[in-house]
C-alpha positions in Angstrom: 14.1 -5.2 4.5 11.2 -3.0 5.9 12.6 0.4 7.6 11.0 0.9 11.3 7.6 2.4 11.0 9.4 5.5 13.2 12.0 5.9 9.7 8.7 5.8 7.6 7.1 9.0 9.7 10.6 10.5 9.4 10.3 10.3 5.3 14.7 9.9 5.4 16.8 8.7 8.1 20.5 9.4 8.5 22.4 5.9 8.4 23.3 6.3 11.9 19.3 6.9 12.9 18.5 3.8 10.9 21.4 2.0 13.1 20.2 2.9 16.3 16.4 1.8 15.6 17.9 -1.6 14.3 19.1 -2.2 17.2 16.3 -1.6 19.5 14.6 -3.7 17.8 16.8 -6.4 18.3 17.2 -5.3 21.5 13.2 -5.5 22.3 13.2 -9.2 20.0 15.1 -10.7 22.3 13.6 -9.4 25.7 
């Protein structure tokens, strides 16, 4: 599993960070 490109500038991402971005990308896959 790739982390988002935004986690990548960031260098390390709190878990919860890392959540949230997961999820709007699913959000934006499925619209």
């Amino acid at each position: 599993m790739k982390p988002p490109r935004i986690a990548d500038e960031l260098g390390r991402t709190p878990s919860y960070v890392y959540r949230i971005l997961r999820e709007q990308q699913a959000a934006a896959g499925d619209q």
